[in-house]
N, C-alpha and C positions, 0 to 999 in steps of 0.2 A: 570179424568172425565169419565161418564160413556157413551160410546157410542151405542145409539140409530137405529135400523133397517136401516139405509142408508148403504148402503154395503162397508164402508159408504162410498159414494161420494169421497172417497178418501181425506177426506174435508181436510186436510191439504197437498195433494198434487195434487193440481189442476189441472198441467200443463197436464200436470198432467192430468186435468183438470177434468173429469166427477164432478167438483166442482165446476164451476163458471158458472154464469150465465147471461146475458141480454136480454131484449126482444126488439123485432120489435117496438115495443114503451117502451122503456129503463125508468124504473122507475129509477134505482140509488137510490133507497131509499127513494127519495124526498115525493112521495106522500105518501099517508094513508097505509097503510099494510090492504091486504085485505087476507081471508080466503080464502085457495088452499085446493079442496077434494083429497083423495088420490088417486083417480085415474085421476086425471089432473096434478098432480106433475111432475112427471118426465117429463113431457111434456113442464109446465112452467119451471122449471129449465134449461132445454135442450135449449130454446125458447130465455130466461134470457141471458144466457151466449154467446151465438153464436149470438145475437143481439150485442151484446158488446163488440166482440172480436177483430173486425175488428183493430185496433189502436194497439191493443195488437200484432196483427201477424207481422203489419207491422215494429213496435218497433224492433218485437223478428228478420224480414227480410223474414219471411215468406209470400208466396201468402194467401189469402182471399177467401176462399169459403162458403158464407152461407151455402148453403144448405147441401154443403157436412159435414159441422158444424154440421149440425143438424143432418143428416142421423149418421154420427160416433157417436155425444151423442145420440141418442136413443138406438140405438144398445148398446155401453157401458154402460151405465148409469143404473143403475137398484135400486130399495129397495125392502126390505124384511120385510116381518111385524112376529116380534118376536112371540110366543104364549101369551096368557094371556095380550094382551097390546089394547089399544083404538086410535085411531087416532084421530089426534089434526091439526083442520084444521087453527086454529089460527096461532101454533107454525110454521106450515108449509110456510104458509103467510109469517113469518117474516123472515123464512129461505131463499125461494126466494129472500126476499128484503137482506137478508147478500149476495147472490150468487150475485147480481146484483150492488152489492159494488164492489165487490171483483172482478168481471170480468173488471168493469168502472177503476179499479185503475190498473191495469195487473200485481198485483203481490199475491204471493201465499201467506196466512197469516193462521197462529193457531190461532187466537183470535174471540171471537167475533162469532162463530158459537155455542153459548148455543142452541140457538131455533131447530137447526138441530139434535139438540142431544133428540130434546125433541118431534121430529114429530109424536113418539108411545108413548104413554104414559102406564105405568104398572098399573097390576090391582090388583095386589096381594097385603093383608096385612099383617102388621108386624108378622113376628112368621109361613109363609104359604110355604107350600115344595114349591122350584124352581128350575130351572133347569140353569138360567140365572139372570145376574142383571137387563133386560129388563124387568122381569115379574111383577119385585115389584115398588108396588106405592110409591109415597113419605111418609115418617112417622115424624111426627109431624113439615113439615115442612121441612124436610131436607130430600135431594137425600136416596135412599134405594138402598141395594146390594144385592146380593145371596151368602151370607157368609155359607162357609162350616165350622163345626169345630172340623170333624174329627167322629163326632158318628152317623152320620146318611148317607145313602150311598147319599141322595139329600142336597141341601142348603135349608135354611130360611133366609126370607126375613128380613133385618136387616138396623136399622141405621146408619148412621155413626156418624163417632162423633171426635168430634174437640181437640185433645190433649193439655197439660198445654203449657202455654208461657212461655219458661225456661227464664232464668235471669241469668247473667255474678254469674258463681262460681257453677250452681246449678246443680244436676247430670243431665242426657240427654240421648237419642237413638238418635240422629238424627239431622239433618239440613232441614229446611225450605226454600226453596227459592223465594217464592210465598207468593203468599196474603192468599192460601187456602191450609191449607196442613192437611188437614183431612184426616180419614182411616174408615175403615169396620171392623168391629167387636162384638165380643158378648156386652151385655151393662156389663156385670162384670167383661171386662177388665179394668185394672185401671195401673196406672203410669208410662204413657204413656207422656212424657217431650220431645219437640222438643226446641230448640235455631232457631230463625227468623234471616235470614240474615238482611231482612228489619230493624231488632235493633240492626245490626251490632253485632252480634255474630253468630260461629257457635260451632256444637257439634264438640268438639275435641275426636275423637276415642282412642287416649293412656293418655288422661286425664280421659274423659269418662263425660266432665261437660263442661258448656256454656264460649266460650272464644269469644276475639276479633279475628278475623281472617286476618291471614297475610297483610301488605303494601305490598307493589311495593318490588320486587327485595330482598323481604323475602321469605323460604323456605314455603312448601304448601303441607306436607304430607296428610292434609282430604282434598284436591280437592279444597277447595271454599277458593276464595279472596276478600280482598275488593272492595268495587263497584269501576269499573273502570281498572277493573286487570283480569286475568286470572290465570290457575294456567300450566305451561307449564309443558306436559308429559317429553318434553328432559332434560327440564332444573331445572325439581321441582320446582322452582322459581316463584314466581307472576309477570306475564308482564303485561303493557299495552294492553289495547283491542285496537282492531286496525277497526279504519273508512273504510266504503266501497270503495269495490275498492282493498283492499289491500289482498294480498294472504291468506289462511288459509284452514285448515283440519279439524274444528268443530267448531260448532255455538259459545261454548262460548268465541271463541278468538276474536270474532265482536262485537264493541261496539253495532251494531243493532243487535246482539244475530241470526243472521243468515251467514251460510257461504254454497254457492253456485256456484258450479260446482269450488272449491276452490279457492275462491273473494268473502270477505265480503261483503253483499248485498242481497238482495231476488229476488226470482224469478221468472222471467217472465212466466205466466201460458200458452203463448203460445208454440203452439208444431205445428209443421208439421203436423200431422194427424188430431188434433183438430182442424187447420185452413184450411184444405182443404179437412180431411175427409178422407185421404187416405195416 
């Protein structure tokens, strides 16, 4: 995904925090999304999250200091407005109301922050020198990048575009492990074949074509198991994910795809300087 002028918010690592938000009167979402100008953002963010926190420090054992809340996010918090982009006071609106989820639940999450990504919007069309993937506008509908491809010392702004759905047997580059597994490139690149886990196959790299991919307690040379498995570095083998709570050295060993401070679970955005500022 492509991220947008938030420096960024650090938006998946909250506790991180310069990402979450509540205010003195805590929407959580509830109400209407209203339009935030760019110069009152960082303010409501800041406002969002340190309105919210308070339940969060005490969870994490930490003391509670609004204000010192707020004085540390203003100071840390910042955005940058890319060249070539327009502010989007809507997306920004709705961004505050994800920060204000996200602070109300105290834990740090990748999902769910499209609109943060989308608070500058790009100006540039298809085919226009850039410097950045921020510059370019969307084209025909779908996200744009700053595709370089080697003959020109800048990029042009380019679509992306959605590779073949491979099918058990069919040749392949690649595995899918998401809903969205589109790329950047010229539009005359062509066969371009992923395998989707989601249809339970992956690219086998010394086959080179769409297979099923290992059981439980089967070897795991290309990485990816079946849902509910892992592929373990000591063991090669596919194990069990393992429920929160339980020890681990990288997200995919957690049936909740997150592993923190080595225990599967996610985590709490509270932190000692974010709840007291110092």
């Amino acid at each position: 995904m492509r991220r947008t002028g938030l420096a960024l918010l650090g938006v998946a690592a909250l506790g991180l925090l310069w990402s979450c938000a509540g205010s003195s009167t805590s929407r959580g979402g509830d109400g209407p999304t209203l339009p935030v100008s760019e110069g009152d953002f960082v303010e409501k963010v800041v406002d969002t999250v340190c309105g919210n926190l308070g339940p969060c420090c005490a969870r994490a054992g930490f003391p509670y200091d609004r204000a010192g809340c707020v004085a540390y996010g203003l100071e840390e918090f910042e955005i940058n407005r890319p060249p070539n982009t327009i502010w989007d006071s809507v997306e920004a609106g709705k961004c505050v109301d994800w920060f204000a989820r996200v602070a109300s639940s105290c834990f740090a999450v990748e999902t769910g922050d499209e609109s943060c990504e989308n608070i500058y919007r790009g100006t540039l069309a298809e085919g226009a020198a850039c410097e950045s993937s921020e510059e370019c506008a969307d084209i025909r509908g779908s996200e744009a990048t700053c595709y370089y491809d080697g003959t020109t010392p800048s990029g042009r702004c380019a679509p992306e575009f959605q590779p073949a759905r491979g099918r058990a047997g069919e040749a392949c580059l690649g595995t899918c492990a998401s809903n969205d597994c589109s790329f950047f490139g010229s539009p005359t690149d062509t066969g371009y074949t992923v395998c989707h886990l989601q249809d339970g196959l992956i690219c086998s790299y010394s086959l080179g074509v769409c297979v099923p991919p290992p059981a439980l307690n089967e070897p795991c040379y290309d990485y990816y198991c079946a849902v509910g498995a892992y592929c373990s570095y000591l063991l090669l083998t596919c194990q069990a994910t393992k429920p929160d709570g339980e020890s681990c050295e990288l997200d995919q060993e957690c049936t909740g795809g997150r592993c923190t401070d080595y225990r599967c679970g996610p985590q709490n955005i509270a932190s000692a300087e974010v709840c007291t500022g110092r």
